[in-house]
N, C-alpha and C positions, 0 to 999 in steps of 0.2 A: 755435433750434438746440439750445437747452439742455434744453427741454422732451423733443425727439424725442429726444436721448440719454438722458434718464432715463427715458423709457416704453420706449426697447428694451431697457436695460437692466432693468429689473420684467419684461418680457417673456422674458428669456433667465432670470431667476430663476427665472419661473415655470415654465418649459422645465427649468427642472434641479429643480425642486424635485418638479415630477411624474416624471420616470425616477426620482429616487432615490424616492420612495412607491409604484411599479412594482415598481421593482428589490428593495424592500424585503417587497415583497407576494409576488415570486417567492422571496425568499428563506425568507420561512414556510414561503408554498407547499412548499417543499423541505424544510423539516427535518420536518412534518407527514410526509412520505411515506418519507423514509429518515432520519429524524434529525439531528442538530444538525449546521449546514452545515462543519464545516474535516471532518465525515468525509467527505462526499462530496469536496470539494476534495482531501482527501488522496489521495482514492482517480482522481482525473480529472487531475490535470496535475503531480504529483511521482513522476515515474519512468516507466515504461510500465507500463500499469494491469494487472492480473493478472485483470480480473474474467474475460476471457474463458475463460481455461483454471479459472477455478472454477467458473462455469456448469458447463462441460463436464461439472467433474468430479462436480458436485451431481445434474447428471442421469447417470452413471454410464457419459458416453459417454470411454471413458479413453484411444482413440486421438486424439481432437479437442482433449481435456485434456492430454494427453503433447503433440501439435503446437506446440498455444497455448503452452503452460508452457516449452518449448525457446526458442520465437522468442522470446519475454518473455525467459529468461534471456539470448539471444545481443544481447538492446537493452541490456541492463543491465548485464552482465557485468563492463566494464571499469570502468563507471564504480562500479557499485556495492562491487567488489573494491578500487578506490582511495579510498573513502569508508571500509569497516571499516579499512586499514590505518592508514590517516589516525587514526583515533578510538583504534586500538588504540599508534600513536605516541604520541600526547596522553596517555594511560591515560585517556581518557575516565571519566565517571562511568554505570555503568549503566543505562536506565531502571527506573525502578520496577514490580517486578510489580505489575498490579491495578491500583492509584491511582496518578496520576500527575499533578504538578503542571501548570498551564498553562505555565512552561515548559520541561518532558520531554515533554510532547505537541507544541508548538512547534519543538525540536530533532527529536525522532522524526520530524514530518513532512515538516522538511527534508531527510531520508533518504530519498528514495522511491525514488530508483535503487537503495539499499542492499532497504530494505523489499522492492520488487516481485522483486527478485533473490534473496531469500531466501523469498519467500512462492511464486516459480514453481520454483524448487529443487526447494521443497517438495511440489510441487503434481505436477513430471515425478517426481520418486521415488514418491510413493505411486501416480499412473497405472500405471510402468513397474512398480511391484510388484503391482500388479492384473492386468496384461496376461503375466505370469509373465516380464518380463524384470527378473530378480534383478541381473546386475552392474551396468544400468543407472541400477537403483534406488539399488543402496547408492552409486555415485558420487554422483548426486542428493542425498542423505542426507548423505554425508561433507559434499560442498559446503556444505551447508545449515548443520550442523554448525558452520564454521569463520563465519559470518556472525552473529557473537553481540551484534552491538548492534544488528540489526535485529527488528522488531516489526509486527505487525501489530491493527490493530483490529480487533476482534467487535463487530459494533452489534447484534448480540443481547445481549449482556452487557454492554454499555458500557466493555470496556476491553482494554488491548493485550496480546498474546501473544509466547510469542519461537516462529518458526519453529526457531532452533536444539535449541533444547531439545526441541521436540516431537520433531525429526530423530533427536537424541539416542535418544529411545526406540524407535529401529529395529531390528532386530537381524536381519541380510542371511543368505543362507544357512551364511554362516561365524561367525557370531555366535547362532544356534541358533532362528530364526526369529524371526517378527515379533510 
């Protein structure tokens, strides 16, 4: 009896020790293709993911980008609007432009309803100012604007952005153009 419980037991070891050498293989596999894994993770299950309305808007199709970018803000809206006020209660501490310790990239990613909320803001303002609907834009903008501790990663650069501030540099038809 003793024996067959320690050989199932080596048996389920070995069952777990091969997923985790799988799973560790897939994990390579994965920052090889898109870079170090917490950004895909950032980007895949903290908030609703923005990527679709950036497609859109990368290949320049800016009604499917405007679409995408709405639905993402109306997932995220509330939730992301009570995470800046939250932070802005606290007086939160900034994240750091450019560098950022392991952990401000750690609090940063646990903002993703903030994150995705400021990054599709961003994303329905510059569509709706491509598509020449200007009021639509600068609400977009203003919103985006008011979401100052939200950040987004460039894995081309390796480091986070603030959507507000880029919003910032908007200037609507009342503010003397773009």
């Amino acid at each position: 009896m003793m024996r067959t419980s320690v050989w199932w037991w080596g048996l389920a070891a070995g069952v777990v020790a091969t997923f985790a050498v799988v799973g560790l293989v897939a994990v390579l596999a994965t920052e090889e293709t898109n870079g170090p894994v917490h950004h895909a993770i950032s980007r895949s299950f903290l908030g609703y993911p923005p990527q679709r309305a950036v497609d859109a808007f990368n290949i320049q199709d800016w009604n499917l980008a405007l679409r995408e970018a709405r639905q993402c803000v109306a997932i995220n809206n509330d939730r992301g609007l009570r995470e800046q006020a939250r932070l802005e209660s606290e007086h939160a501490a900034m994240p750091s432009a450019v560098r950022t310790t392991n952990e401000e990239m750690k609090a940063i990613m646990r903002r993703g309803s903030l994150n995705s909320l400021a990054h599709c803001s961003l994303v329905e303002g510059e569509a709706a100012n491509r598509l020449g609907q200007a009021d639509e834009a600068l609400r977009a903008f203003q919103r985006t604007e008011r979401l100052t501790y939200a950040r987004v990663y460039d894995e081309q650069v390796h480091w986070f952005w603030s959507p507000a501030e880029r919003a910032a540099t908007y200037r609507g038809p009342e503010r003397a153009g773009f």
